[in-house]
KOLMARGU-260218 format. One record per residue (C-alpha): x negated, y negated, z negated; residue number from 0; residue in three letters. Coordinates in Angstrom, 2 decimals. Last residue first. Layout:
<rs>
R       px       py       pz  pos  code
R        X        Y        Z  NUM   ALA
...
</rs>
This chain:
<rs>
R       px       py       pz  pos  code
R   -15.11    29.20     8.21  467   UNK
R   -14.35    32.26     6.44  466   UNK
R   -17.60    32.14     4.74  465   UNK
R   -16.75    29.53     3.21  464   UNK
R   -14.71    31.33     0.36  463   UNK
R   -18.12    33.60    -0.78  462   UNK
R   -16.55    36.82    -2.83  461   UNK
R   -18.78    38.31    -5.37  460   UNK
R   -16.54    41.12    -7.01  459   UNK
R   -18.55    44.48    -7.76  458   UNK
R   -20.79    43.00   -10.65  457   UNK
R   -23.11    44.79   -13.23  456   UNK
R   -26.65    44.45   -10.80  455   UNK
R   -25.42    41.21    -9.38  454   UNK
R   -24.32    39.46   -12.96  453   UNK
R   -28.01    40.76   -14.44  452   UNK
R   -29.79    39.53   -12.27  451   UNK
R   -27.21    35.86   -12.50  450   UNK
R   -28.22    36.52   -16.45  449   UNK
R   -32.04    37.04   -16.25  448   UNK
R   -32.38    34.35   -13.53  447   UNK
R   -30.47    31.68   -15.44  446   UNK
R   -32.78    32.84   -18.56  445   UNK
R   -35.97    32.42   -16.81  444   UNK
R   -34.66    28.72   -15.45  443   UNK
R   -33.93    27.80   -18.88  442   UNK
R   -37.22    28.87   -20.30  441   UNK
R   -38.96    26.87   -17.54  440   UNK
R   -37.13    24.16   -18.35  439   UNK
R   -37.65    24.30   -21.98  438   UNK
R   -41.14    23.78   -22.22  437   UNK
R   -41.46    21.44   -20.05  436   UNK
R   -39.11    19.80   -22.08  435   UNK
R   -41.73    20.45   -24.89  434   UNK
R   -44.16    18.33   -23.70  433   UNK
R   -42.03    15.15   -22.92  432   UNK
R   -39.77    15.20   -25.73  431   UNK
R   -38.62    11.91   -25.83  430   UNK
R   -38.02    10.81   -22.49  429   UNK
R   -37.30    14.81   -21.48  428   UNK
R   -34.50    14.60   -23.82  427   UNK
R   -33.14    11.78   -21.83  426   UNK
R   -33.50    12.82   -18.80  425   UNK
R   -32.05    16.51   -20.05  424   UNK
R   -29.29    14.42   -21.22  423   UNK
R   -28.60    12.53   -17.83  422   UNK
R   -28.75    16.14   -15.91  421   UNK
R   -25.68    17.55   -18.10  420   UNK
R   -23.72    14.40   -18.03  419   UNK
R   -24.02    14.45   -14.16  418   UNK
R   -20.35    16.40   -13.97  417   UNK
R   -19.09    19.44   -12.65  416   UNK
R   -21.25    21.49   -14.77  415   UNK
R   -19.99    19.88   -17.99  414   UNK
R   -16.02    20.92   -16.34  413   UNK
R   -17.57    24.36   -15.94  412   UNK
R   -18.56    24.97   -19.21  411   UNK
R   -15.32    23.80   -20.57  410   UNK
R   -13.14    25.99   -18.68  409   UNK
R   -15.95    28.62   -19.49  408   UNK
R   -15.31    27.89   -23.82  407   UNK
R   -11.45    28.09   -22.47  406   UNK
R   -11.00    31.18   -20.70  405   UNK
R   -10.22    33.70   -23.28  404   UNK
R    -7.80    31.23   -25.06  403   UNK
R    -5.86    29.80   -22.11  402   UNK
R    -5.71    33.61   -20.63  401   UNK
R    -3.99    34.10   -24.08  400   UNK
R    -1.76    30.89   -23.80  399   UNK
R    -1.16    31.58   -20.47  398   UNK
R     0.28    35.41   -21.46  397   UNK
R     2.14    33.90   -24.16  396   UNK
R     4.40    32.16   -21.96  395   UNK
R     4.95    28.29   -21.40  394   UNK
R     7.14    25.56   -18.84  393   UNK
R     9.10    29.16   -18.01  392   UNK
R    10.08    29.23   -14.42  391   UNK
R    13.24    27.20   -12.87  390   UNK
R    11.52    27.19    -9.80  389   UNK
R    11.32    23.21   -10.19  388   UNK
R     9.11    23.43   -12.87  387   UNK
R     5.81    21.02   -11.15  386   UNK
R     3.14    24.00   -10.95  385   UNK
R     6.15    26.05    -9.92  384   UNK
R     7.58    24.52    -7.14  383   UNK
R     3.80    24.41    -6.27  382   UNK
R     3.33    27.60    -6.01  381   UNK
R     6.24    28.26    -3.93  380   UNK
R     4.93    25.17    -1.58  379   UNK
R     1.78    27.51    -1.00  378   UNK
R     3.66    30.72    -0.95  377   UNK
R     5.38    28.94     2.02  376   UNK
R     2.99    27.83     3.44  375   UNK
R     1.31    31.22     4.18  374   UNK
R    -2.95    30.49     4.31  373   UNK
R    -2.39    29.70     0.70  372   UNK
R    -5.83    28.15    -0.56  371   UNK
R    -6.39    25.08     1.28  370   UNK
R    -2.51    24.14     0.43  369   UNK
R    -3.05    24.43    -2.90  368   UNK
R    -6.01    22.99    -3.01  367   UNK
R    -4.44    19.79    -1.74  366   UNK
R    -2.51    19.79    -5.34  365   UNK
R    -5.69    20.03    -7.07  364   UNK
R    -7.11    17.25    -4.98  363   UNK
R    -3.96    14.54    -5.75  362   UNK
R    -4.08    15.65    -9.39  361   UNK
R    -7.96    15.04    -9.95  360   UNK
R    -7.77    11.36    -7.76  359   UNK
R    -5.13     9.97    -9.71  358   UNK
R    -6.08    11.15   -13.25  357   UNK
R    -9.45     9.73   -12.40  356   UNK
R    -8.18     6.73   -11.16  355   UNK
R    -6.09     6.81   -14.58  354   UNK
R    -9.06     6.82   -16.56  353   UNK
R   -10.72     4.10   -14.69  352   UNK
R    -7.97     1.87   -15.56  351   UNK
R    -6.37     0.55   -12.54  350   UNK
R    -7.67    -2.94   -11.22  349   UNK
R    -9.68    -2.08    -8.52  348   UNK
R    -6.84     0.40    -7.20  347   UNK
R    -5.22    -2.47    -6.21  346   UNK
R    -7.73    -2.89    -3.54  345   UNK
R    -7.64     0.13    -2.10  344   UNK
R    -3.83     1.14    -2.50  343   UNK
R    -2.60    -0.59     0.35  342   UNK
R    -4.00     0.16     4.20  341   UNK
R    -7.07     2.29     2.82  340   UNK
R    -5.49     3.87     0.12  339   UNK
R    -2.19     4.93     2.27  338   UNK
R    -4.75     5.79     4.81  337   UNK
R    -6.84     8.50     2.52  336   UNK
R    -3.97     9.93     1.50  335   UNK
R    -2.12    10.35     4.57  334   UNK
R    -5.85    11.97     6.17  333   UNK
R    -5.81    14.27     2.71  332   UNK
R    -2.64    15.68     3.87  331   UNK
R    -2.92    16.09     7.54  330   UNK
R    -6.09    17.92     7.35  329   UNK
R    -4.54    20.69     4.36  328   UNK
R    -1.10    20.66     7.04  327   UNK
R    -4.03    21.74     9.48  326   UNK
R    -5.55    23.72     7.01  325   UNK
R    -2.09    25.55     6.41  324   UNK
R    -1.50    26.19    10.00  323   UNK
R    -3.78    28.66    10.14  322   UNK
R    -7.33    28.53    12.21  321   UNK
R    -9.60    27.66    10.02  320   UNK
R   -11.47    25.02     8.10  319   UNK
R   -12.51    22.77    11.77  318   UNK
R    -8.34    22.90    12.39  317   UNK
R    -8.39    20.70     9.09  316   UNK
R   -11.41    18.28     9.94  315   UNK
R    -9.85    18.28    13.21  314   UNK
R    -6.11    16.75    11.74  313   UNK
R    -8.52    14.74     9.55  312   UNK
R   -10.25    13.26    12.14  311   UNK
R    -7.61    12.59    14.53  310   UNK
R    -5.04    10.97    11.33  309   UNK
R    -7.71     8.64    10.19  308   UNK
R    -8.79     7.67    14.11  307   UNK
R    -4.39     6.95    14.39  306   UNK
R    -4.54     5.48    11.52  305   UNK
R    -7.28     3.19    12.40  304   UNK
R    -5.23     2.31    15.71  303   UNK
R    -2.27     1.56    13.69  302   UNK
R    -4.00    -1.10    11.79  301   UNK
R    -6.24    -2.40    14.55  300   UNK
R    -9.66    -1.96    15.09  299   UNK
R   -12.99    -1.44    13.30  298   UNK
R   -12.08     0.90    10.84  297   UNK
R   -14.03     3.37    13.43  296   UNK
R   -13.39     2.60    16.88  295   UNK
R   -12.87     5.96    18.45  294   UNK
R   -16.71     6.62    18.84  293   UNK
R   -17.13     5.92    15.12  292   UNK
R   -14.55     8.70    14.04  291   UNK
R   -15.57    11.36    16.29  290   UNK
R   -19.12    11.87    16.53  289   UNK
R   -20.76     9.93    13.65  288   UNK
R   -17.70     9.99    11.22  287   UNK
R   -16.93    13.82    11.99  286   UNK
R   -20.68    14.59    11.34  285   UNK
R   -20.67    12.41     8.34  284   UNK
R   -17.68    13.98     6.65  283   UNK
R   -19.22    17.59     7.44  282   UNK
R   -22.61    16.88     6.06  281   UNK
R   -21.22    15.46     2.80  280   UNK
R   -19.44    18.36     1.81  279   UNK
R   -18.03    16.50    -0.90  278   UNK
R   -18.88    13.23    -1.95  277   UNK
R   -18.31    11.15     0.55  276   UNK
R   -14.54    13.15     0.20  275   UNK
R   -14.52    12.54    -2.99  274   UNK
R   -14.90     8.26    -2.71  273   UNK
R   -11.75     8.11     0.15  272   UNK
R   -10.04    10.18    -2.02  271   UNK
R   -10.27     7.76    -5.44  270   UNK
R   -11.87     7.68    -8.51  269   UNK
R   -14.67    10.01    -8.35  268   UNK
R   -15.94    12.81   -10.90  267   UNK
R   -15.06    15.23    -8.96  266   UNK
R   -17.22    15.07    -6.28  265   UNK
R   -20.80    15.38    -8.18  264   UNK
R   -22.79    14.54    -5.24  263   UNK
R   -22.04    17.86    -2.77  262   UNK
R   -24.05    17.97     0.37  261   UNK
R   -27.37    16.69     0.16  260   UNK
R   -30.17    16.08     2.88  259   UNK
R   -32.57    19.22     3.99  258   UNK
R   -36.27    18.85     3.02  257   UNK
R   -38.03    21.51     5.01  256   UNK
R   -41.32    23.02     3.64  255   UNK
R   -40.45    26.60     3.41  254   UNK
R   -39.62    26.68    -0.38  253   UNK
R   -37.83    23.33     0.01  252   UNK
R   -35.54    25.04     2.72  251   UNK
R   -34.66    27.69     0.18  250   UNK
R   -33.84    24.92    -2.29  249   UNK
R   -31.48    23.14    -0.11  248   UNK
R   -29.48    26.43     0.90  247   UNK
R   -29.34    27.73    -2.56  246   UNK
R   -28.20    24.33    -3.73  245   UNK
R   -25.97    24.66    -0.96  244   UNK
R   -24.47    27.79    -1.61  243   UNK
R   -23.68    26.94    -5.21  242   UNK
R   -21.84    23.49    -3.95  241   UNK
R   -20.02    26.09    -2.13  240   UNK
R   -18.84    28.42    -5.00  239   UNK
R   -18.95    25.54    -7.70  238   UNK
R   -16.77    23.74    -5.93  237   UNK
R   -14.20    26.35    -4.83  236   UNK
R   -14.36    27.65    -8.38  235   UNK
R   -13.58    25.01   -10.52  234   UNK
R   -10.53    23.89    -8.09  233   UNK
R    -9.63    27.67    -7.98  232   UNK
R    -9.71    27.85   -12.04  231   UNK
R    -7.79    24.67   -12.25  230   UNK
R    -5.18    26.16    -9.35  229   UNK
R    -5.47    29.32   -12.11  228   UNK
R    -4.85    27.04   -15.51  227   UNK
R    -1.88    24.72   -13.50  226   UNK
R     0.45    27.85   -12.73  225   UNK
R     0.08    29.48   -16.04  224   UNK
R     1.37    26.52   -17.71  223   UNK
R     3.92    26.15   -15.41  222   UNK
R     4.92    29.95   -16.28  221   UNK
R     4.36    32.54   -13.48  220   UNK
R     5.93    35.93   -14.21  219   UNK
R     8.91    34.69   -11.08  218   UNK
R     6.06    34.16    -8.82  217   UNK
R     4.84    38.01    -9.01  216   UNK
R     0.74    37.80   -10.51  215   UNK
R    -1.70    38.33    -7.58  214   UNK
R    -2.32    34.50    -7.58  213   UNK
R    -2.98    34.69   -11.38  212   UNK
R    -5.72    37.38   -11.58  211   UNK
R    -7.63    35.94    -8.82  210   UNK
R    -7.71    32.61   -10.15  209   UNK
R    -8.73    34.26   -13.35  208   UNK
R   -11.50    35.81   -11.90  207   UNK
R   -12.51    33.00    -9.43  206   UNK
R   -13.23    31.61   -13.32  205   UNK
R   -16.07    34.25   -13.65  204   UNK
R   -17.75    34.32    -9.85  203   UNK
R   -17.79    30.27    -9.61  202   UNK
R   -19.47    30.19   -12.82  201   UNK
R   -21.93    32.38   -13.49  200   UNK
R   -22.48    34.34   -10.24  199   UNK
R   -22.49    31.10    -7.67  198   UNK
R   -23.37    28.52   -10.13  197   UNK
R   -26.05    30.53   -11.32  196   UNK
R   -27.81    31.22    -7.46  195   UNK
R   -27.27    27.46    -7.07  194   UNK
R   -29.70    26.63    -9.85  193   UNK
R   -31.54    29.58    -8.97  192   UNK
R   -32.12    28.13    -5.52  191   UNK
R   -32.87    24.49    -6.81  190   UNK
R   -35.64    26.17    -8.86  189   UNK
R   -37.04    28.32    -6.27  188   UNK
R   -37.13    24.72    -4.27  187   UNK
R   -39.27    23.10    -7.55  186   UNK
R   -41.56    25.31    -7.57  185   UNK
R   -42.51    25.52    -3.36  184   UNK
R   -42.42    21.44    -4.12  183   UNK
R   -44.86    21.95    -7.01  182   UNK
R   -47.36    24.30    -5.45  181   UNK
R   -47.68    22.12    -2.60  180   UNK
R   -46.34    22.03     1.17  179   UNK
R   -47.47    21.50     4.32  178   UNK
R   -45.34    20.81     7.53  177   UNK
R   -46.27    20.85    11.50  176   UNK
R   -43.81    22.01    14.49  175   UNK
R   -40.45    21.79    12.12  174   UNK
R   -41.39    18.90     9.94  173   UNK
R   -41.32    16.02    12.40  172   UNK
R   -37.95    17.24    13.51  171   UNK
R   -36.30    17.70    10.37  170   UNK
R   -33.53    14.64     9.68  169   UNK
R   -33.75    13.84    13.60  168   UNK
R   -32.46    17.63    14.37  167   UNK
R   -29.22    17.11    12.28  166   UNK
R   -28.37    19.79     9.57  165   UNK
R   -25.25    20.97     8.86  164   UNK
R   -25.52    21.98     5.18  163   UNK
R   -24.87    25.07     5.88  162   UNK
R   -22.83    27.99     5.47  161   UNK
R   -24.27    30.70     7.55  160   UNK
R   -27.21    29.19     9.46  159   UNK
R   -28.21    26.93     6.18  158   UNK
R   -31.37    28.93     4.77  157   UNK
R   -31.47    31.11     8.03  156   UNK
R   -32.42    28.80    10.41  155   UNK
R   -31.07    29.67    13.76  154   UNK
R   -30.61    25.91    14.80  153   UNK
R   -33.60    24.25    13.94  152   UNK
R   -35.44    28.09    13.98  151   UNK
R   -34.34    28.23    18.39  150   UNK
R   -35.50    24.64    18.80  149   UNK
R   -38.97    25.54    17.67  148   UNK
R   -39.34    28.98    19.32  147   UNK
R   -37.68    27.12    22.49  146   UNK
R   -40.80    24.23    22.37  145   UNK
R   -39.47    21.53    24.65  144   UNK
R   -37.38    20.02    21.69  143   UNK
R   -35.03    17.31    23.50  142   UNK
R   -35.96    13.21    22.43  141   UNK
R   -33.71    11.76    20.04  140   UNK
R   -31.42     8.77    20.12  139   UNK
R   -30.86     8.42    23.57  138   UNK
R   -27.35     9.00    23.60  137   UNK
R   -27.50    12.20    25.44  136   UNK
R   -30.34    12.91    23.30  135   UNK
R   -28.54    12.71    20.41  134   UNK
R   -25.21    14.28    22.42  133   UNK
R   -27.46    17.51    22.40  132   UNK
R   -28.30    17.72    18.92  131   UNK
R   -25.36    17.13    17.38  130   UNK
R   -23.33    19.45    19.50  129   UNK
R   -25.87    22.22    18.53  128   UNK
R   -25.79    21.76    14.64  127   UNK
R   -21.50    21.54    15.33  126   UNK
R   -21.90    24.91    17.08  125   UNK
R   -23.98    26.49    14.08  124   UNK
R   -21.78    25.75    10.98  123   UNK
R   -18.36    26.38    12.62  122   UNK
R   -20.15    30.02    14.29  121   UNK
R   -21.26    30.81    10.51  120   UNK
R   -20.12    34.03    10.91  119   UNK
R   -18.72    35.51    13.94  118   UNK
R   -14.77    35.34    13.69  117   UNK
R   -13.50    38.34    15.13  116   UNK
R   -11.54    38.54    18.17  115   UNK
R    -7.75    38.10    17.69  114   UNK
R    -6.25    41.09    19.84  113   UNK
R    -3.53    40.54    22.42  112   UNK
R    -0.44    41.09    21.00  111   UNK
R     1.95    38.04    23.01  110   UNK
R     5.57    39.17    22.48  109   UNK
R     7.12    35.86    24.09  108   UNK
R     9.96    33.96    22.01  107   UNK
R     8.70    30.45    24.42  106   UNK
R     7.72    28.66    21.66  105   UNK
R     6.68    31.00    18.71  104   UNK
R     4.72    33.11    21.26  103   UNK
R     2.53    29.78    22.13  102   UNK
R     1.75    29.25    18.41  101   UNK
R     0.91    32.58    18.01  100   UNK
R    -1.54    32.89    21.17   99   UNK
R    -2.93    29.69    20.19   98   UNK
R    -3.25    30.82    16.42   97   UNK
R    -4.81    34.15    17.74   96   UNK
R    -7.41    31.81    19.85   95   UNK
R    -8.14    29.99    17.72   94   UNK
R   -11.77    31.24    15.95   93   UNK
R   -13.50    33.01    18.39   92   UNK
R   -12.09    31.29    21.31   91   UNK
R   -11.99    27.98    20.29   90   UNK
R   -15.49    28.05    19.03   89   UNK
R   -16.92    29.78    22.38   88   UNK
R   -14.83    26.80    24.29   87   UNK
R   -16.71    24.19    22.26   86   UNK
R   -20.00    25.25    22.86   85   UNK
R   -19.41    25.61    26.37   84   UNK
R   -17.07    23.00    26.98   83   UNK
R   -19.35    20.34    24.62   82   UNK
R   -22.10    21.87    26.67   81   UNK
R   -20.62    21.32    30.38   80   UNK
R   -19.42    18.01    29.53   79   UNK
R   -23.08    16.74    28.52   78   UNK
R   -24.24    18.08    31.74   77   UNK
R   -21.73    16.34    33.67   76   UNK
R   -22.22    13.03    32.70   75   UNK
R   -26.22    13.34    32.63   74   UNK
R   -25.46    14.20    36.12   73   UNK
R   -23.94    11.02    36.34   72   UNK
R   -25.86     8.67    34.62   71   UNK
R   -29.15    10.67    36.57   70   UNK
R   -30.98    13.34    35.09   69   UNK
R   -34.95    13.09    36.86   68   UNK
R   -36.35    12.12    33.95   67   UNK
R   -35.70    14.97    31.91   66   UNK
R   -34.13    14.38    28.34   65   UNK
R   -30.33    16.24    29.61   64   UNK
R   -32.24    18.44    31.46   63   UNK
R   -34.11    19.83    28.76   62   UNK
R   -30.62    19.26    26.38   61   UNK
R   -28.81    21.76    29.57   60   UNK
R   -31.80    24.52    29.22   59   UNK
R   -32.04    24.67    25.17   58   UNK
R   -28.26    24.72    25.25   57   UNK
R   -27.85    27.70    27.26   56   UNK
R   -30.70    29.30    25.48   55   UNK
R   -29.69    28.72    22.06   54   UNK
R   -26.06    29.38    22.95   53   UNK
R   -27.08    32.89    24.47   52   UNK
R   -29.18    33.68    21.20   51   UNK
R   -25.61    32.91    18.89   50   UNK
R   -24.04    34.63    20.89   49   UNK
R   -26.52    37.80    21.05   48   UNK
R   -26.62    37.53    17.44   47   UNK
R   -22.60    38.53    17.51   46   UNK
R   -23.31    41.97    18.14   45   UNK
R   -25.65    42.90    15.26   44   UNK
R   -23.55    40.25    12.57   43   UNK
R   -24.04    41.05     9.52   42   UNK
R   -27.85    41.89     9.45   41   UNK
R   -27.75    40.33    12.76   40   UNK
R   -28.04    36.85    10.71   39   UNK
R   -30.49    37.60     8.36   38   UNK
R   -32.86    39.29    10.87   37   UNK
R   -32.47    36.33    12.99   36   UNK
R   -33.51    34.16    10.30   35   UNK
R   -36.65    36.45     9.62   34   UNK
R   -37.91    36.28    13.13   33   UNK
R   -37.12    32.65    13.22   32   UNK
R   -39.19    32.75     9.73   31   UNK
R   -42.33    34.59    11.04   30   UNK
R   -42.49    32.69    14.44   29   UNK
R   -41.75    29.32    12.56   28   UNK
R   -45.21    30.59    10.22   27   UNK
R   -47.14    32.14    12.44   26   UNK
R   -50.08    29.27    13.01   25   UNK
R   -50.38    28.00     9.85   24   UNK
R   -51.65    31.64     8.50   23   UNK
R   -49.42    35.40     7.80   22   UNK
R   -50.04    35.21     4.26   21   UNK
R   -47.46    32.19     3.69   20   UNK
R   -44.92    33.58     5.90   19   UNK
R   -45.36    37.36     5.26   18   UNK
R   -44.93    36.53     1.68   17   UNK
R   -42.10    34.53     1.72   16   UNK
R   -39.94    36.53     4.12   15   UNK
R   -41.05    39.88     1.57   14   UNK
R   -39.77    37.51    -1.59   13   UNK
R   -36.65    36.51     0.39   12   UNK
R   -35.60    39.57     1.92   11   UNK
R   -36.12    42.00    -0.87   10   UNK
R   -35.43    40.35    -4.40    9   UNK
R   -33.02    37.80    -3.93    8   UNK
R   -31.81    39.13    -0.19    7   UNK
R   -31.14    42.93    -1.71    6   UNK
R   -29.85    42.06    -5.03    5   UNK
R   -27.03    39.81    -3.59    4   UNK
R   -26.13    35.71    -4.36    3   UNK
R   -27.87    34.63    -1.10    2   UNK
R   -24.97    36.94     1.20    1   UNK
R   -26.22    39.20     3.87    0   UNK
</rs>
């Protein structure tokens, strides 16, 4: 079950609501876990019994791991036996093919055991759990001994599939006892439609010419072509999981949980190291907090730091999928972000701010590439073309038409990606106080008149991180 469909945006959500706030105080966590694990099993029937065995396997080792009786070493042990657990059930799921592959490709073995599938959201969930459990290994939080409570923190169905990840500190005091008002429930339906449009408006209508030009042949692709659908991927990549978590955000605002952000307006930033604490924020600070820090952070040496840069990034790849491309993906961005932090950083101070920009929107585009072709080599075949050394055409009609069709959305989305639209409505609502309100209700009426009508009209509403 997907946010941007008919059947959650006018079935599951409005019935989850009502039952939830009819139901009284005292059935509320029972009413949503109930719905969360609805949600989930809808898609996944077998895999819910993972994700149920995890909650109870963890649930019993973080109860021991906060009892008093736990001595240093059994504590030791404990913690070891959940980051195998939870760790294990990740490898498995999603590498063990590419470990079978990998190992066939060495020794020439014929290896066909089946690749399980990948249950949803398992990335999402397992690195919630990890969180949680070396917390209160380190002290820093103290274990849940309510299971129906612990079960919703990490069943949850607003950010079970695709997050944000969530950390247990950020909602404990609100998951056994939380009220909320009128304007907070109206302002969370908001977010969500705000997401829901940037799912079906935007990322949904330039994915279509992305789509459209990576099923073209390579030798009809003109440079021009090339650089308008990795555009239209870059576009739609970030408006596709920004989307989600707007959704995600607002759907915890409607049920009284305040979950942190995870996109702040990446593209506009002026170097790697600033997009990526801009995008997917949750993931960055999870790897900085449990792997980064732990190796010594920036803290140490020069080679040591690239040798943290390079372990985090190579992870941050493998965390994507399991293909060799994210890895290369990791590799990439964790070169980038060293060269910057060993020479480029404080040069960089001194560039134009255009060129920054310039810098930092060529370097991502071209790492989309690699994100986006799981084969490599259709990924460096694309870009042999993107930069004419395939000896295609530098401009064809066809681009210029697609060009044409595509630019009043190209434009749309660019505003999107940016805070200019948000300043101006500050500004308008400055000076037009009354009828900005007004307005913004109008606005969101028409979002959810157009994304309704998007779903009811629209077969092709792919979500990319749902892969992971």
């Amino acid at each position: 079950m997907v946010f941007s469909s008919l059947f959650f945006t006018f079935v599951f959500l409005p019935v989850t609501v009502i039952l939830y706030y009819s139901l009284g105080k005292h059935l509320r966590n029972i009413v949503l876990l109930t719905a969360s694990l609805f949600f989930y099993a809808w898609g996944e029937p077998v895999y819910v019994l993972l994700m149920c065995g995890s909650i109870m396997i963890n649930y019993c080792i973080s109860t021991f791991l906060g009892s008093n009786d736990a001595s240093g070493r059994k504590r030791k042990l404990f913690l070891i036996i959940s980051l195998v657990f939870n760790l294990g059930c990740l490898a498995y799921y999603k590498y063990f093919g590419m470990t079978l592959s990998a190992i066939a490709s060495i020794g020439s073995w014929n290896l066909n055991a089946g690749t399980p599938a990948l249950p949803i959201g398992i990335s999402f969930y397992t690195f919630q759990t990890l969180s949680y459990v070396i917390d209160i290994y380190r002290g820093q939080i103290k274990p849940q001994k309510n299971l129906i409570l612990f079960a919703l923190y990490i069943a949850m169905f607003p950010q079970l599939v695709a997050g944000p990840i969530v950390k247990y500190a950020d909602i404990e005091s609100r998951l056994a006892d939380r009220s909320i008002n009128f304007e907070e429930f109206y302002s969370g339906m908001r977010r969500f439609l705000c997401g829901l449009a940037k799912k079906v408006l935007l990322a949904n209508h330039i994915g279509l010419l992305w789509s459209e030009v990576k099923a073209m042949p390579g030798t009809e692709i003109s440079v021009l072509m090339a650089w308008a659908g990795m555009l239209a991927f870059t576009l739609q990549i970030y408006f596709d999981f920004s989307g989600y978590s707007d959704m995600a955000i607002g759907l915890g605002k409607m049920f009284g949980f305040r979950f942190k952000e995870n996109f702040r307006y990446p593209y506009i930033a002026q170097s790697i190291s600033e997009f990526w604490r801009r995008w997917h924020i949750s993931l960055g600070s999870w790897f900085k907090e449990y792997v980064y820090i732990p190796l010594g952070g920036s803290r140490v040496s020069k080679w040591k730091l690239i040798r943290n840069l390079f372990i985090v990034w190579s992870l941050t790849g493998l965390w994507h999928g399991a293909s060799w491309n994210f890895v290369l993906w990791g590799l990439y961005f964790g070169t980038l972000i060293s060269i910057e932090k060993l020479f480029l950083q404080k040069s960089m101070t001194r560039w134009p701010k255009a060129i920054r920009h310039m810098y930092l929107l060529l370097l991502v585009v071209i790492g989309w590439v690699f994100f986006e072709f799981t084969s490599l080599t259709d990924g460096l075949s694309f870009l042999r073309i993107m930069f004419g050394v395939g000896g295609n055409e530098l401009i064809d009609n066809q681009a210029i038409v697609k060009l044409k069709a595509y630019t009043v959305l190209y434009i749309v989305c660019i505003l999107a990606a940016s805070p200019w639209p948000k300043k101006l409505a500050l500004l308008f609502k400055r000076i037009h106080g009354n009828i900005y309100k007004l307005a913004v209700n109008v606005y969101y009426c028409v979002l959810m008149f157009f994304s309704t009508a998007y779903m009811v009209g629209s077969t092709y509403n792919p979500f990319i991180y749902f892969r992971f």
